[in-house]
Each structure stands twice: as C-alpha cells, then as structure tokens.
RODO-2510 file (C-alpha; in nm, 4 decimals, decimal comma):
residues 233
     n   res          X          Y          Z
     1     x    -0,8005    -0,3067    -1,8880
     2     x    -1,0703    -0,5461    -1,8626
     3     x    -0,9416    -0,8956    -1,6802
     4     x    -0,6701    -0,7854    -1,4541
     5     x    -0,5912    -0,6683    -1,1469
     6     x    -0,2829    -0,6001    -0,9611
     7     x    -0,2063    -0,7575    -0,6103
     8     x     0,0080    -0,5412    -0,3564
     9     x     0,1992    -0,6333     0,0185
    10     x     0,3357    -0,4523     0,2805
    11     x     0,7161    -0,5109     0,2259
    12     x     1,0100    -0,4803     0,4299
    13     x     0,8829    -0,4516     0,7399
    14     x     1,1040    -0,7044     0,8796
    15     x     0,7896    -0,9135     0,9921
    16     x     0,6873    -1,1648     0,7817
    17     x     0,8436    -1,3402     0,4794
    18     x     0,9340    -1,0737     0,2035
    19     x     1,0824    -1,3045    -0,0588
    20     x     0,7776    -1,5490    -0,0102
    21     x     0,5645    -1,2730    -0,0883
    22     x     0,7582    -1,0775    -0,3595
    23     x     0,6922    -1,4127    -0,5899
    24     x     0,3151    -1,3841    -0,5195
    25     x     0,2802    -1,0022    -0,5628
    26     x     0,2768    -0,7496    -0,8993
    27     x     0,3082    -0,4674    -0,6210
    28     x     0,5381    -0,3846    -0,3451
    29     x     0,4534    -0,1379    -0,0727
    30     x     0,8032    -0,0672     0,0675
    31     x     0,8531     0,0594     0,3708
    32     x     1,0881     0,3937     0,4339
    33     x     1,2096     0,3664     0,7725
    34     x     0,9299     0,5998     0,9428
    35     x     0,7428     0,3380     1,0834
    36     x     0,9662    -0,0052     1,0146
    37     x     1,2355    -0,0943     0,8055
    38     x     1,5705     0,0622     0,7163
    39     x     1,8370     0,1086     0,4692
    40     x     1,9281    -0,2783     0,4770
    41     x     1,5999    -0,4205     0,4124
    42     x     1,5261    -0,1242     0,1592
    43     x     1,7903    -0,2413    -0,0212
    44     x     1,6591    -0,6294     0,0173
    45     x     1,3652    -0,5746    -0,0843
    46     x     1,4186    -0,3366    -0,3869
    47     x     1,6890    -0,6025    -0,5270
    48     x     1,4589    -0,8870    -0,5037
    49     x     1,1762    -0,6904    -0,6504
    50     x     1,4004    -0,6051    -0,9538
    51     x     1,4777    -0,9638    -1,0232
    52     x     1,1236    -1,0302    -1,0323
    53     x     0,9500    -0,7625    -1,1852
    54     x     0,7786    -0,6221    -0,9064
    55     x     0,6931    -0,2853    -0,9093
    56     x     0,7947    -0,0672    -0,5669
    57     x     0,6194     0,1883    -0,4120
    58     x     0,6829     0,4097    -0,1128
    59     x     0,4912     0,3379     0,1666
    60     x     0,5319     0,6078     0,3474
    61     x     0,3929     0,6698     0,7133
    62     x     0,3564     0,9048     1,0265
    63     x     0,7391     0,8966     1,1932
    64     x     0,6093     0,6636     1,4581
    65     x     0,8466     0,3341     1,4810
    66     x     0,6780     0,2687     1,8200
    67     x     0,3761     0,2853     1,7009
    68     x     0,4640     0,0934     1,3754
    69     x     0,3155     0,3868     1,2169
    70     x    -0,0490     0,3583     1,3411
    71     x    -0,1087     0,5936     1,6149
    72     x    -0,3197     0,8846     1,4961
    73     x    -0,0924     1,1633     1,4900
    74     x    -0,0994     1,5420     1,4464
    75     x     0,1539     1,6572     1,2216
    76     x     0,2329     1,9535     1,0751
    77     x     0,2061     1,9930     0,7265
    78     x     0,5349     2,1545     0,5971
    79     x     0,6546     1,8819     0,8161
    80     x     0,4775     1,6196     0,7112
    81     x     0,6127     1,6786     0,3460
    82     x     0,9331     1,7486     0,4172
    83     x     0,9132     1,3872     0,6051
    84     x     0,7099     1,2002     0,2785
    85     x     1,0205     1,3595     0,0588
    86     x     1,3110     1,2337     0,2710
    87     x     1,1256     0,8590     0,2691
    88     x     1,0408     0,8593    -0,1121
    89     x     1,4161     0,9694    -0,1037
    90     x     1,5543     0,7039     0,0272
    91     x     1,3474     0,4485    -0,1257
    92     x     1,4238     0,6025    -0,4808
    93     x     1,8261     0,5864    -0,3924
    94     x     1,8255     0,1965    -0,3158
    95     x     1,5552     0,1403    -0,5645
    96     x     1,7705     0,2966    -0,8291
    97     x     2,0879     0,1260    -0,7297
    98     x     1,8980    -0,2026    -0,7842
    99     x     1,8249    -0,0987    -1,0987
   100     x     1,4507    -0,0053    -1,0954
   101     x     1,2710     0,2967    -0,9807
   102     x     0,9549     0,3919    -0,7465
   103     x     0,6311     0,4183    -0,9201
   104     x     0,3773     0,4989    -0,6619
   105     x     0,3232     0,6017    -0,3288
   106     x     0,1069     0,4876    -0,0646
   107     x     0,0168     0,5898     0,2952
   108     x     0,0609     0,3919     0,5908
   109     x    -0,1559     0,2936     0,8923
   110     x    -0,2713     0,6089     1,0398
   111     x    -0,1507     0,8488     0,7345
   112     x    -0,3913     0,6181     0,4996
   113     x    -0,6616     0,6635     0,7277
   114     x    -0,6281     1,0466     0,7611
   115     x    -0,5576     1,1397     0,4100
   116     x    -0,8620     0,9344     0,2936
   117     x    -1,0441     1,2854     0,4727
   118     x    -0,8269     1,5075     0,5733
   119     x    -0,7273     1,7744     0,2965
   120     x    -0,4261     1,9148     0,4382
   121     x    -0,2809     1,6235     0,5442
   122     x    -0,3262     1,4227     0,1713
   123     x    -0,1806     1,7772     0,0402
   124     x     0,1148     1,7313     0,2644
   125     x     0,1676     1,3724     0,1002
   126     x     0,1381     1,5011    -0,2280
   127     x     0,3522     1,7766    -0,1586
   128     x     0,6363     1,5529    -0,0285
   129     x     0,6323     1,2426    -0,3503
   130     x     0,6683     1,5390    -0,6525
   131     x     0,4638     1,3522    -0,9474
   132     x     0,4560     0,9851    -0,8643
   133     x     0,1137     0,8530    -0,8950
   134     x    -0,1311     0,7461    -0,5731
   135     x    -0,2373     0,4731    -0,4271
   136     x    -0,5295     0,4660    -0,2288
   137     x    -0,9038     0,3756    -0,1203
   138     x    -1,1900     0,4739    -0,3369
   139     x    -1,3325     0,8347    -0,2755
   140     x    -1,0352     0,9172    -0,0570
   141     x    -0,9634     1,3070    -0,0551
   142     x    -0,6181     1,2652    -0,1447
   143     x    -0,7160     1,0874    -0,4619
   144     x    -0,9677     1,3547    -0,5546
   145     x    -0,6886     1,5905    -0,4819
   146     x    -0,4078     1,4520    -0,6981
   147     x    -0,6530     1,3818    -0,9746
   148     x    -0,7060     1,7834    -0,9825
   149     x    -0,3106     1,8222    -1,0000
   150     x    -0,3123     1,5782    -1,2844
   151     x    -0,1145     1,2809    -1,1161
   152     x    -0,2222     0,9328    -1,1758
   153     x    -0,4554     0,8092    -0,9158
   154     x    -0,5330     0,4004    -0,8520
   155     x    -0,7946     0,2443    -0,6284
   156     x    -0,7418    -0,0556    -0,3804
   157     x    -0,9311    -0,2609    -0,1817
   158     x    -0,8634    -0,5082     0,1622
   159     x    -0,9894    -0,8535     0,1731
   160     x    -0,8216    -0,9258     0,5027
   161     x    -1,0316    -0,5738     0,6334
   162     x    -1,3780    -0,5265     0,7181
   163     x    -1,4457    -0,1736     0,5008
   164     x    -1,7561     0,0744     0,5566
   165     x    -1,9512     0,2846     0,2962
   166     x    -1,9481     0,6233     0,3812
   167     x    -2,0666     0,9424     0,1999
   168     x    -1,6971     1,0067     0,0800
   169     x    -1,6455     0,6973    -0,0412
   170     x    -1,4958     0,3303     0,1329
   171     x    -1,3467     0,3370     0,4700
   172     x    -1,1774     0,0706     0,7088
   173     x    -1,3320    -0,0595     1,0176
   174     x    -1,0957     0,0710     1,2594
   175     x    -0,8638    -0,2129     1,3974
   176     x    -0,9467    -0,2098     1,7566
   177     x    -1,3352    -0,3014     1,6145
   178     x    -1,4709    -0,6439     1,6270
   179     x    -1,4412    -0,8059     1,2637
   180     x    -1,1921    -0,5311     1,1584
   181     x    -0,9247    -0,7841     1,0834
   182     x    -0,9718    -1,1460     0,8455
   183     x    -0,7150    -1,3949     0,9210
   184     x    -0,8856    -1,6595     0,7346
   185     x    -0,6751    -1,7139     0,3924
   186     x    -0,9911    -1,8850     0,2458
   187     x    -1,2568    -1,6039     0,3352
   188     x    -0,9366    -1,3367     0,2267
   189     x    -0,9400    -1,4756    -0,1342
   190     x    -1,3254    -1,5078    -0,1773
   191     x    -1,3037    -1,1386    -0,0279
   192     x    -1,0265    -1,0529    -0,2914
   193     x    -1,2402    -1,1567    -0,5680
   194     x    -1,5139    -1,0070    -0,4668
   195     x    -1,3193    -0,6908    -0,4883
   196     x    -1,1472    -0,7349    -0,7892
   197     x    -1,3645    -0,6001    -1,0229
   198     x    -1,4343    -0,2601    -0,8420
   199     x    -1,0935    -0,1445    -0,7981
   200     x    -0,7202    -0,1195    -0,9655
   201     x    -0,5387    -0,3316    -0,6570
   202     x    -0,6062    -0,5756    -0,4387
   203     x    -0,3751    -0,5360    -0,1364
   204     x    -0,3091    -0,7934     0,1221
   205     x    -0,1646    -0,6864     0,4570
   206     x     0,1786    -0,8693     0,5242
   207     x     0,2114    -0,7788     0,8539
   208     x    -0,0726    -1,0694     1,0056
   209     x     0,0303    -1,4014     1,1041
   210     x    -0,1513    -1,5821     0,8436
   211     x     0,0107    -1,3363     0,5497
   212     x     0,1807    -1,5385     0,2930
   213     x    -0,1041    -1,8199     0,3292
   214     x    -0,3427    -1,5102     0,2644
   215     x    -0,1719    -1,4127    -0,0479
   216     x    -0,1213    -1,7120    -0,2146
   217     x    -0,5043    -1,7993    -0,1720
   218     x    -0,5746    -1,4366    -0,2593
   219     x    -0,3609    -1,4963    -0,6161
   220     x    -0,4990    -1,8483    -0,6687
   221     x    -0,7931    -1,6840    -0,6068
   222     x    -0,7786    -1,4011    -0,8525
   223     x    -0,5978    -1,6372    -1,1222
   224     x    -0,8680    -1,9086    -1,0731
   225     x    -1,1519    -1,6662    -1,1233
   226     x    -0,9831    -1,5581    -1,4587
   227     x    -0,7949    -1,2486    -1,4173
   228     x    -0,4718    -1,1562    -1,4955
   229     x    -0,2316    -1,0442    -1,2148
   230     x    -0,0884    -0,7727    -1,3560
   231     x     0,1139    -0,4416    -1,1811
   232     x    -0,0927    -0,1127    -1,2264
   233     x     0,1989     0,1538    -1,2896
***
C-alpha cells in the first residue's frame, strides 16, 4: 500500500527501554530466551504490546545467551528447527495469554546473517515457525525459499547499519567493520527515510545506547516525510 511503512525494535531484551519503544513501534521483534530474555519479560512485553496494538514477532536466534545470539554458529539443522519451534512456542503461549498472537518471525544476529545465504539453515527456520510469515532483508535465501512454500514474505531495511549490495541481494556490514554501526538518531532517521520506500519495514536496533532517541527520530522522520506508520502483518 502506497504511503506506509511499518517500523520494528528488538524487544525484550532486557537492555534498553521496552515500553518507551513499544509506543513508537507498529512491530515488535520479541525475543525467545535463546539469546536474551525469558518467560518474565515475554510476558512484559507481549502484554504491553496488546494494549497498544503492536504486532509481535518471534525473534528467534542461535542458542547463544553468551554470545547474545551473535556468534556465528554451526548448527544442525533438525536441531536448529526443533530449537526455532520451542522459541515460537513459547512466545505464542504468553502472547496468547495476553490476548494477541505471533504474526511473524524473524532471525537474530548471526541466524539473520546466515539464512540471508545459507539454504539449509533458512530451511531449518522455516521448518521450526509452521506457516507464520518472514521477516527479512531483501534477496535473502530464506525469503526466496518461503515464497516457494507459499508463506508471506516482508522486506526490511537498517538505518542504524551500514548495508552492502551484493549479487543476492542487500547485506550488513559486519559489526566488527568500521561504519557498520550509526548511533546518530539524526543520520538514523534521514537513513530510515531513505529506506522507506524500498522495503515493507524499517527496523531500528534497540539494543544501542542511543535506541529510543533513534526511534523516535526514525518515526518523526517517517511521519514528517508523509507516510503512514502502519504494522505489515
């Protein structure tokens, strides 16, 4: 639909302000427990996102709590979706006991990263959330793949991350790269616009220290340059 676009956080990662951001947001990434979070701030979250009309989706991630989810890992892939369907599991439980429901799923960290090219691992993922539609960067295999299965596919993009072009599509700059990470809220929202019109989401880390300044310049942003903030499931 011509004139919107949906802005999404990391949620319930017990580091930054979750109800700030749940009033700036049409899209919450929740996460399962694998790589932060548990059963308490699941719940939280889900509750407050009810209230508000958020939509939740499971973020789900590598089982690496150390590693908050973003060391490159090698899983395998029975595993890996037996892992996804526990943490859309849970998330579905709490989110139904708050009286909504999970509409999408989205990797985390180094899952993103590797089912953006990595065919077994985005079938794993698939594998593990049944039907629920995906969340991801444009050209990413696992997109391509649930497209072919039928599911409901969305594209995002980062303002607050440096991206590459690449033959299959965007990338990220890895982190540990000079200019992979924006802080700036006021280069993030003329980023997020920028964006806006190329993809289904706009998604704001909310994991940085300059997070909820971020996305309330990335939604004054978006609102200011006439779009409607509006929840793509």
């Amino acid at each position: 639909m011509p004139g919107r676009v949906d802005l999404n956080a990391d949620l319930g990662e017990e580091v930054t302000d979750d109800e700030v951001l749940l009033r700036l947001v049409t899209s919450a990434n929740v996460a399962c427990g694998f790589h932060a979070g548990n059963r308490e701030t699941i719940r939280v979250v889900c509750a407050m996102a009810a209230e508000l009309g958020v939509r939740i989706g499971a973020q789900v991630s590598y089982d690496d709590r150390e590693g908050f989810g973003r060391r490159p890992m090698d899983v395998p892939a029975d595993v890996l979706a037996e892992q996804v369907a526990e943490q859309v599991s849970v998330l579905d439980e709490l989110a139904r006991a708050a009286g909504t429901r999970v509409t999408y799923v989205k990797p985390h960290g180094a899952l993103y990263s590797r089912v953006a090219d990595d065919d077994e691992q985005a079938r794993a993922v698939l594998a593990g959330s049944a039907t629920l539609p995906v969340l991801g960067l444009p050209g990413a295999r696992i997109l391509r793949l649930a497209a072919e299965s039928g599911r409901a596919t969305y594209t995002e993009g980062f303002p607050d991350r440096a991206h590459l072009e690449t033959a299959g599509g965007i990338r990220l700059v890895p982190r540990g790269e000079p200019g992979a990470v924006l802080e700036d809220p006021d280069e993030i929202a003329s980023r997020a616009v920028e964006l806006a019109g190329g993809v289904d989401s706009v998604c704001v880390h909310g994991d940085g220290p300059t997070a909820v300044a971020a996305a309330r310049a990335v939604r004054s942003a978006l609102e200011g340059s006439g779009l409607r903030l509006q929840a793509f499931t």
